[in-house]
N, C-alpha and C positions, 0 to 999 in steps of 0.2 A: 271392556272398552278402552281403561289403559293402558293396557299390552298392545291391543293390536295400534293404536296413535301413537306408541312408542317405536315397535317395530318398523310404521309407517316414514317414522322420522328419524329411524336412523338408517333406513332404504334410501333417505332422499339425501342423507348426507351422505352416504357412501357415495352415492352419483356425485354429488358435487365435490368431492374430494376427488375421486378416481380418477378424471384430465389430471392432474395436476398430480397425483401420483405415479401415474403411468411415463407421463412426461421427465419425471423427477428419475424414475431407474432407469429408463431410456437413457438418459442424457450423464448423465452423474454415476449411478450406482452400478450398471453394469461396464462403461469403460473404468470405473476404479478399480472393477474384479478384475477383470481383464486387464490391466497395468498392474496387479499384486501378481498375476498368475505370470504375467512376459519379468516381471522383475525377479522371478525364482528358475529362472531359463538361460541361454546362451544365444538365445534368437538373437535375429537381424531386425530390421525396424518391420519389415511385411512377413518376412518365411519365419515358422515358428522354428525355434533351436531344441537339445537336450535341456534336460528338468537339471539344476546343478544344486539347487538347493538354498541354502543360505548362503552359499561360496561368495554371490554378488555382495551382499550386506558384510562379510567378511572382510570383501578387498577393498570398501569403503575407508576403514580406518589403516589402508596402506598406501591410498590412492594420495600422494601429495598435492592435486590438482585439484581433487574434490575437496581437501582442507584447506588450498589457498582462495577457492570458490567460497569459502563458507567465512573466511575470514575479509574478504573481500565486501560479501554480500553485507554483513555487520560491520563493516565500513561506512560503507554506505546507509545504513541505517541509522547510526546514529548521527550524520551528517544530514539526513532530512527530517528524520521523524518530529524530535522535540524543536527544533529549529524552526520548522513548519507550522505545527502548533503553536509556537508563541509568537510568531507572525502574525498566525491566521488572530488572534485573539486582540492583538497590539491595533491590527489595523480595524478590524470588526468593533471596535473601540473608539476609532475613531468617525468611523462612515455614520454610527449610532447615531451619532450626535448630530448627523445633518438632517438637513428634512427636507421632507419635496422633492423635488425635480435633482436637487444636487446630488441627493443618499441614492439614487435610482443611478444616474449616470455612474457614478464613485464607484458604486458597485458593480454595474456592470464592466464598468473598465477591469473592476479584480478577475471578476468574474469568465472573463473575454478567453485568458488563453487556456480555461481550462476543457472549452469546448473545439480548441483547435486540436489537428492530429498529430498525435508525436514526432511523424518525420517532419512534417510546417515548424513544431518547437524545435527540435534541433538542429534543421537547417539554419534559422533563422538566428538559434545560439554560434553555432558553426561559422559563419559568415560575422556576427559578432567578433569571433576570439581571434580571425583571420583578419579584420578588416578595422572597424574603430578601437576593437577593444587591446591592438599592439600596444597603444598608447599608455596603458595600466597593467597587461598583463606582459610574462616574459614571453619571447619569441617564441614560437610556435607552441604553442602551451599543448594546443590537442596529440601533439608528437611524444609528448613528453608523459610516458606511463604514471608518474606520480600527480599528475595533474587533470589525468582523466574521469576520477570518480568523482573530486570536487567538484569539477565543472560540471558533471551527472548530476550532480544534489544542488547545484544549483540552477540550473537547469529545471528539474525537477521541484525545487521550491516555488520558483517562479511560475512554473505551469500548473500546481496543485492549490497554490494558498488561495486562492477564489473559494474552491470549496470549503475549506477550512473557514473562512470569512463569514459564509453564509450559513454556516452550522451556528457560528458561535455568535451571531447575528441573532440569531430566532431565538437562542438561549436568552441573548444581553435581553432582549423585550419583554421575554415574559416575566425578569427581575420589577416588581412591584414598584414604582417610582413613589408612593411612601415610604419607602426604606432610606431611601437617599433624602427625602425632603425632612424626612425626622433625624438620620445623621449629620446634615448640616446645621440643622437647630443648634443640635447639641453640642456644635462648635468642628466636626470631622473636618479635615481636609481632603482631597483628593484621595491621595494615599490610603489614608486611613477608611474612606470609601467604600476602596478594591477590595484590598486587604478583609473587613469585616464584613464586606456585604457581596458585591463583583466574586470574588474570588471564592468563596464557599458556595455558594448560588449557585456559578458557572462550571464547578466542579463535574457534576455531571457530564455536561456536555465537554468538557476536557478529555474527559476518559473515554466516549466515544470517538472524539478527535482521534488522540493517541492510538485509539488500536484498529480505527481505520488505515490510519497512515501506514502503523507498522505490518497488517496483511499487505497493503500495496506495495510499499517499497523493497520488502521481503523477494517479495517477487520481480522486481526489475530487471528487465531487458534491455528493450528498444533502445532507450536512452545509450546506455554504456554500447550496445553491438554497434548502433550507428556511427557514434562518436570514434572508433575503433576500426573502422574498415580499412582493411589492407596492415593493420599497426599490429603490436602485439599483444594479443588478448589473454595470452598466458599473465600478463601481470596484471591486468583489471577484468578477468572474465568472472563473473558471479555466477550465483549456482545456476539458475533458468539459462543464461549461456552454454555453461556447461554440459546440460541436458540436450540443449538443442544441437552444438556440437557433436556429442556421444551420438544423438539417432540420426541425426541429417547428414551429418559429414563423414564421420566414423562409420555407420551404419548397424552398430552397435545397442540395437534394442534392448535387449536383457537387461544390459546394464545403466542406460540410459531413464528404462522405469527405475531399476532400483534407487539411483540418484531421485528421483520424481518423487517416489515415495517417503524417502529422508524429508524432501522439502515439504512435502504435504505434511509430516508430525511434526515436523520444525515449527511450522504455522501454526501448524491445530494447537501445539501446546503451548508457544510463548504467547499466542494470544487469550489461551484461555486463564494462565497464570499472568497476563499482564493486569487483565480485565481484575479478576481477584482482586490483583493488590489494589489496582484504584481502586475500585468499591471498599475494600477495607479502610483505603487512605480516607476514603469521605466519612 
C-alpha cells in the first residue's frame, strides 16, 4: 500500500513539474545549446557557417573591442552597483520612519521611475543634460565620450533605487523594535544603533541587493546605446552593445554567441563568488 501511494505521488509530481520543465528547455536550455553550438562556427546571424572550433574564444583575447567592452562594462559597474545600494538603504531608512499615508506616497514617489520604460528614463535624462541641466553640467556633456557612462549610472541610479528601497524596506521591519528600544535604554545613540543592530540585521538583505544589482548592470544596454545614437560607441560601448553590434550590424553570428557566452560565465561566476563572500562576510 506504500509503494503504490508513493508511486502515485510522485506521478502527480511529475505532472506538476513537467509545464514548468518543458517550458524551462523550451525557452532557456535549448537556445543556450544552440548559442554554444553557432559560437564554435563562422555563421551569420540566420545561415549556419563552417564548425572553426575554439578559433572564436581564441580571437577573444586579441579582440581590442571586446577588451575595451569588458573594461567599460566594469565601469559602469562599479559606478552603480555599491552606489545604488547605499542609496537604496540611506533612503529606505528614511521612509521607515514615516507612517501612514506620508510612508505610502514617499514611497511611491521612489518607487515611480522604476516602473517607467527605459527609453521615457532616458529621454527625460536627455532633455535634462540638453536643457536645465547646462546650468551645472559642461556643454554638451552627452557629446562628450568621457561623460557618457556617468550620466548612464546615473541615470540608472535614479531609475533602479525604488527597487532597492523596497527590498531594504521589508528587511528594516522585520528588525524587532525591541532591539532598538533596549539600545536606547542602555544609552545608544543613533550611530551606535545602525552599526550594532541596523547593519548586521540588514546584512542579509544587502547582499541580496548587491548581486541583484551587479547581474543587472552587468548587462546594460539601453541606457548607454540610447544615450550614444549617431556619437561614438567605440569609447563607451559595453559588452551586450557589443554583441548586439557583432550580430545585427556586422552580421557576424559565430562570433557574436561567442562574445554572449563570455558574458553569460562572466555573470554566472562573479555572481556566484560575490554571493560567497557576503555570506562569508555575515
Amino acid at each position: 500500500m506504500t509503494k503504490l501511494r508513493t508511486k502515485h505521488d510522485n506521478r502527480t509530481a511529475l505532472l506538476l513539474v513537467a509545464p514548468f520543465v518543458i517550458v524551462y528547455a523550451a525557452l532557456f536550455l535549448y537556445p543556450t545549446l544552440q548559442m554554444l553550438a553557432m559560437s564554435l562556427t563562422n555563421g551569420q546571424l540566420i545561415l549556419p557557417g563552417e564548425f572553426v572550433g575554439l578559433d572564436n574564444y581564441l580571437k577573444l583575447f586579441r579582440d581590442w573591442r571586446f577588451g575595451n567592452s569588458v573594461r567599460n562594462t566594469a565601469y559602469f559597474v562599479g559606478l552603480t552597483v555599491v552606489p545604488g545600494t547605499l542609496l537604496g538603504l540611506a533612503f529606505a531608512m528614511l521612509v521607515v520612519r514615516l507612517k501612514g499615508l506620508w510612508q505610502a506616497v514617499v514611497l511611491a514617489a521612489f518607487f515611480l521611475p522604476y516602473i517607467l520604460p527605459v527609453t521615457t528614463v532616458t529621454t527625460i535624462w536627455s532633455w535634462f543634460a540638453y536643457g536645465p541641466g547646462q546650468l551645472v553640467l559642461p556643454e554638451r556633456v552627452l557629446a562628450t565620450p568621457a561623460w557618457v557612462l556617468p550620466m548612464a549610472a546615473v541615470i540608472t541610479v535614479w531609475w533602479t533605487v525604488g527597487f532597492n528601497v523596497l527590498l531594504f524596506m521589508a528587511g528594516l521591519k522585520n528588525i524587532p523594535a525591541e532591539l532598538y528600544e533596549a539600545a536606547r535604554l542602555d544609552g545608544a545613540g543613533r550611530w551606535a544603533q545602525f552599526r550594532n543592530i541596523t547593519w548586521p540585521l540588514i546584512w542579509p538583505v544587502t547582499a541580496l541587493v548587491l548581486t541583484i544589482q551587479l547581474i543587472t548592470q552587468i548587462k546594460v544596454f539601453d541606457q548607454v546605446y540610447l544615450l550614444v545614437q549617431g556619437g561614438r560607441v567605440d569609447a563607451t560601448m559595453v559588452l551586450v552593445q557589443y554583441i548586439y553590434t557583432l550580430a545585427f550590424q556586422r552580421n557576424q553570428g559565430g562570433y557574436a554567441a561567442t562574445v554572449a557566452v563570455a558574458l553569460f560565465v562572466l555573470v554566472a561566476v562573479l555572481s556566484v563568488l560575490q554571493f560567497q563572500l557576503l555570506r562569508s562576510r555575515r
